[in-house]
TIROBA-260096 format. One record per residue: residue number from 1; residue in three letters; x, y, z of N, C-alpha, C in turn. Coordinates in steps of 0.05 Angstrom, whole numbers. Example, Ala and Ser with C-alpha at 12.3 -4.5 7.8 and 13.67 -1.06 7.14 Angstrom:
REM TIROBA-260096
     k     r       nX       nY       nZ      caX      caY      caZ       cX       cY       cZ
     1   ala      264     -114      156      246      -90      156      264      -66      156
     2   ser      257      -45      142      273      -21      143      258        1      157
This chain:
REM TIROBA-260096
     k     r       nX       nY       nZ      caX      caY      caZ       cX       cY       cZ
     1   unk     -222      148      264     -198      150      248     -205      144      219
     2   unk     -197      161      203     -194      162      173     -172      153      161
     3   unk     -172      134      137     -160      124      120     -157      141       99
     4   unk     -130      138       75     -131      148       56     -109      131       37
     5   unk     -117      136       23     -106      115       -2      -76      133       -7
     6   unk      -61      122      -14      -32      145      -11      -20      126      -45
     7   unk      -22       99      -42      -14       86      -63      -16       66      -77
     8   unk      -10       58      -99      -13       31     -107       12       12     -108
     9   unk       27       -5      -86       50      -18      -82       56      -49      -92
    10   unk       79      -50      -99       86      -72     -110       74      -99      -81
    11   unk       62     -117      -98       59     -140      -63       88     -155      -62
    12   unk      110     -149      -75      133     -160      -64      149     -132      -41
    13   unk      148     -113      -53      152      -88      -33      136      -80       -7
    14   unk      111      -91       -3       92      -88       13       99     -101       41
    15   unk      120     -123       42      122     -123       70      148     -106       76
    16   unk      159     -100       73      180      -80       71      173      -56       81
    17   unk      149      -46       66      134      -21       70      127      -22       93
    18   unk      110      -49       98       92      -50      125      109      -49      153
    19   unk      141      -65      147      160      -55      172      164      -29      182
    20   unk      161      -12      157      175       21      164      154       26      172
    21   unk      123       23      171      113       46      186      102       33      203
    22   unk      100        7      211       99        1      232      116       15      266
    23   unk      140       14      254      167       25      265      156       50      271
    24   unk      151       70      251      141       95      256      109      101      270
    25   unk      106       81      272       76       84      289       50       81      269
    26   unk       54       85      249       30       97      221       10       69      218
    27   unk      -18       84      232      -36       60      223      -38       60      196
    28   unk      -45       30      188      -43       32      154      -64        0      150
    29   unk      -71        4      124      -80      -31      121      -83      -36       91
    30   unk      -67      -49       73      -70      -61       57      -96      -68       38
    31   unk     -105      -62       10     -122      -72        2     -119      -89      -23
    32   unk     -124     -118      -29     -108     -130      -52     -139     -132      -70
    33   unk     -131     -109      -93     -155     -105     -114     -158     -130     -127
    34   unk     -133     -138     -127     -146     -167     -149     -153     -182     -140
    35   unk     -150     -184     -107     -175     -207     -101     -203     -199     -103
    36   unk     -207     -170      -90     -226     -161      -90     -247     -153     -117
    37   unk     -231     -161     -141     -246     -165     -161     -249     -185     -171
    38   unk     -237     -211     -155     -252     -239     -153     -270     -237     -140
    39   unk     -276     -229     -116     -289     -234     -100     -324     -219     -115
    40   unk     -314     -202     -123     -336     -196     -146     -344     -201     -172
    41   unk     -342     -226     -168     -342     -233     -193     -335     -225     -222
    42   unk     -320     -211     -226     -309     -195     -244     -297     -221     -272
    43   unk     -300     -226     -290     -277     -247     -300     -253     -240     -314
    44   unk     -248     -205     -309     -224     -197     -321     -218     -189     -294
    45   unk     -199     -199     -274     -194     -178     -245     -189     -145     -271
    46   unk     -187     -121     -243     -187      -99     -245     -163      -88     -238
    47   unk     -139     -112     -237     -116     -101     -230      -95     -127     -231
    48   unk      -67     -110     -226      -47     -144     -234      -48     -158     -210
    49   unk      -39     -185     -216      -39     -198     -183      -20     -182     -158
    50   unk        5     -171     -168       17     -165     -155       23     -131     -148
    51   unk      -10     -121     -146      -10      -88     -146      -35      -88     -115
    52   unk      -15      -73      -98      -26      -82      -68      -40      -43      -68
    53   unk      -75      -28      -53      -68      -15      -51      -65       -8      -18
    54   unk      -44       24      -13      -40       20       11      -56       51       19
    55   unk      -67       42       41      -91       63       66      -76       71       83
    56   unk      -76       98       96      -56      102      117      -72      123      127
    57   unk      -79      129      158      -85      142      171      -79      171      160
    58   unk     -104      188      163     -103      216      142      -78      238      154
    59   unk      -88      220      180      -61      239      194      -38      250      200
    60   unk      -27      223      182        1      205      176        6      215      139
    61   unk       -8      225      128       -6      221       98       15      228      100
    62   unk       26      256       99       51      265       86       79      255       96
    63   unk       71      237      121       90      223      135       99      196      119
    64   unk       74      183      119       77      159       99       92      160       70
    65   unk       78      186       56       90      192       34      119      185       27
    66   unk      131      204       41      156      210       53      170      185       62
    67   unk      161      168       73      177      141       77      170      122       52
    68   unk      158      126       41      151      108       17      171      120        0
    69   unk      171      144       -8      185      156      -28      222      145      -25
    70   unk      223      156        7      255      152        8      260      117       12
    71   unk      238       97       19      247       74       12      256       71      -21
    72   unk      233       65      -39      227       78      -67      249       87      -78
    73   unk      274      106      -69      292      116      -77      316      101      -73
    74   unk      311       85      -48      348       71      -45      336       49      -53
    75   unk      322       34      -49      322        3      -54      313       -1      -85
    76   unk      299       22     -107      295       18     -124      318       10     -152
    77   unk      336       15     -142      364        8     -170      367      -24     -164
């Protein structure tokens, strides 16, 4: 199974996200760059604390999209 990067999500929207496609079946897994550019020693991270990115099964992309987008749309006002 293949991953694919679909976005870069808010980490306060990210469990939110992770309910819906759980719900819809969509393997997915979280990557948090700014730790990961602690973890490399970096002394400027490479991203804000709160910018999560999200991987979703290649198979699922346009599915994921699509639920990201129409979350994105109502809960964003």
């Amino acid at each position: 199974m293949k991953h694919v990067w679909i976005a870069n999500v808010n980490h306060f929207d990210s469990h939110r996200i992770s309910e819906l496609l759980v719900q819809h079946k969509i393997d997915f897994f979280f990557k948090d760059s700014h730790e990961s550019s602690l973890q490399s020693g970096w002394m400027v991270p490479g991203s804000s604390f709160n910018e999560r990115m999200l991987f979703v099964d290649e198979l699922n992309e346009k599915e994921s999209q699509e639920i990201i987008k129409k979350y994105m749309n109502d809960y964003s006002d």
